[in-house]
N, C-alpha and C positions, 0 to 999 in steps of 0.2 A: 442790441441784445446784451451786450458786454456791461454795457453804459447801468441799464437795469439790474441786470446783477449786482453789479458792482455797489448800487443804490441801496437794493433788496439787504446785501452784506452790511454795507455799514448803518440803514436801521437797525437789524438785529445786533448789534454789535453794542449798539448806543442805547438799545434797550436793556443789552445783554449789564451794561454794564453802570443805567438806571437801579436794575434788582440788586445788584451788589453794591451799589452805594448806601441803598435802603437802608439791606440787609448790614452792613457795615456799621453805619450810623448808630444801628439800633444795640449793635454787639458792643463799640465803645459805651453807651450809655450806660448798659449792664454792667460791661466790668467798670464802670467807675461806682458808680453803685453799691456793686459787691464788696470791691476793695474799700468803701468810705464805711461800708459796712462791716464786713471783718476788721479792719483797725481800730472800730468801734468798740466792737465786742473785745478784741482784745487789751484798750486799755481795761477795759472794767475787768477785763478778768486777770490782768494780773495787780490790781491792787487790790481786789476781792483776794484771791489767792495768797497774796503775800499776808494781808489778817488773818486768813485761816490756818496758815503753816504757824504764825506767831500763838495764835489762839490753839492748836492742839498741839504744839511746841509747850506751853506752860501746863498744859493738861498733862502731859506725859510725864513733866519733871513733878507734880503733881502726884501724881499715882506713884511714881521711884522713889519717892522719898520713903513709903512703907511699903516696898521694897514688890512693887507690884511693876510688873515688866510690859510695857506695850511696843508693838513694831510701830513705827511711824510711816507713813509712806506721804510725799516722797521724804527719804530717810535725812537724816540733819547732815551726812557725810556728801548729800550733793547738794545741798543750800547754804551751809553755815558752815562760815570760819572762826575759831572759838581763841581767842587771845586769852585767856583768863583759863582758869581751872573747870573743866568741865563734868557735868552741865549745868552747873549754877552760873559759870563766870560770863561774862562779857562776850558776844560774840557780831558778826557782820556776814551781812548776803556773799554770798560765793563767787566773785567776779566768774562773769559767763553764763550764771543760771537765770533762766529767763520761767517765772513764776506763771506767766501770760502761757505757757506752753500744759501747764500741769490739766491734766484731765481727771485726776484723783488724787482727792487727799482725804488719809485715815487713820485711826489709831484700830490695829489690832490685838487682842489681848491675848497674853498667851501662856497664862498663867494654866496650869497643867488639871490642876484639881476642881472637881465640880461641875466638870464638861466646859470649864470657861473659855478652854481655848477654841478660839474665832470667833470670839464672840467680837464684834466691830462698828464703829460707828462711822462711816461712809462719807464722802460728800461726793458728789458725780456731776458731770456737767454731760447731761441728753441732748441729743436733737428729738423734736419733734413736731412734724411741719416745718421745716425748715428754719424752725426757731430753737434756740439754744434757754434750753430751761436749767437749775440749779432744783439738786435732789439730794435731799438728806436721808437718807435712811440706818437703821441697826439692825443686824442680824444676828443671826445665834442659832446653835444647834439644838431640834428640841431631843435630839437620839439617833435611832437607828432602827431600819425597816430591813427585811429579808423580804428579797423579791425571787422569784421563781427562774427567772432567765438571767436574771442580772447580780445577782446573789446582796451581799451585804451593803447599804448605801444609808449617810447621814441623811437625816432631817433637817433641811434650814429654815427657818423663818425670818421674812424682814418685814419689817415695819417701818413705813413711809412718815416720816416726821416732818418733813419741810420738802414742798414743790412748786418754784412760783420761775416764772421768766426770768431771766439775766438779768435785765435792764430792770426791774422790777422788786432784786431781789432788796431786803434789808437788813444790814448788820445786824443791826438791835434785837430784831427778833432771833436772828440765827443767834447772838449772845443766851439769848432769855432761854431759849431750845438747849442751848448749850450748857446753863448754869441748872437750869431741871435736870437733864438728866445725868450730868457728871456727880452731881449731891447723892444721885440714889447708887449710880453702879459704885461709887465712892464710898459709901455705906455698907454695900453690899459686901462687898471685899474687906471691909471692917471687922463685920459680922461672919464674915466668911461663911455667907449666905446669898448666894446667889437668885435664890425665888424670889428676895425683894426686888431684884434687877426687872427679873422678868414678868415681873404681877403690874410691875409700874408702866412695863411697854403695854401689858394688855390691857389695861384699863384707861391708860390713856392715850393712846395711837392705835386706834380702830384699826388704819389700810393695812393688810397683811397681802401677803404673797407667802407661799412656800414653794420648795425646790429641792429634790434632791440632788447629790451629791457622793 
């Protein structure tokens, strides 16, 4: 009787621990997987990253020279070390800042007159479906609504300009997206005419979304 138990025990034991070698196997599989996958994604995205802080790093200096002010995020104070005269002079990456980390980078405007302030140009890294997509978008306030319960709140609108997978994405075009419309909000601000910013998103960048605020 003993003898049988004892048998009874150690098949369950041996099956017990059949399911958990399985189940084991299949768990390291994964996280190798995962891990060969996120190191993936993060080379690409910090050398994605580090173009796009360069590319709206010169947009910025760009706009300051006719004395038009934008926030930069993330800000030049925690990427860049500037030996030279700043911001035109000579600068280098910020030992310790890891570009692979940044989940937004933007220029916000924040020039006071013609409702320009917040007006922004975005880049965002989504999930969706478990896949890491790259999102460009501009937004801007088109005013102000009185609501009943909720009283005074802005109007935002954004406009989706570029949405393609990570691995997928292309500088070139994000250049070409970049060089349209930096030329008009550029002009705009020239003209100290803001409706040519906004006439240019609506007629050429269909996807909208609005939002209050």
């Amino acid at each position: 009787m003993r003898r049988d138990l004892a048998m009874a025990a150690k098949k369950a034991a041996d099956k017990g621990d059949d399911w958990f070698s399985s189940l084991d196997a299949e768990l390291e599989k994964k996280t190798k997987e995962i891990i060969k996958d996120v190191g993936e994604q993060n080379v690409a995205r910090l050398e994605l990253n580090r173009q796009l802080i360069e590319d709206f790093w010169k947009i910025w200096k760009r706009f300051n020279k006719i004395n038009v002010h934008f926030a930069l995020e993330p800000a030049y104070s925690n990427w860049a070390v500037f030996s030279e005269t700043f911001p035109d002079g000579e600068w280098h990456w910020r030992p310790g800042f890891n570009p692979a980390a940044v989940q937004t980078v933007q220029l916000l405007d924040r020039t006071m007159d013609q409702a320009r302030i917040g007006d922004a140009l975005k880049v965002n890294y989504v999930e969706i479906d478990n896949k890491t997509r790259l999102r460009v978008t501009f937004e801007y306030c088109e005013g102000e609504h009185y609501y009943k319960y909720s009283g005074w709140k802005r109007i935002w609108t954004v406009h989706t300009l570029y949405d393609q997978a990570l691995e997928r994405v292309n500088v070139d075009d994000l250049h070409k997206l970049f060089a349209d419309l930096v030329k008009v909000w550029y002009e705009s601000h020239l003209r100290r005419n803001r409706d040519i910013l906004i006439k240019h998103l609506k007629q050429t960048y269909e996807k909208v979304e609005t939002f209050n605020q």
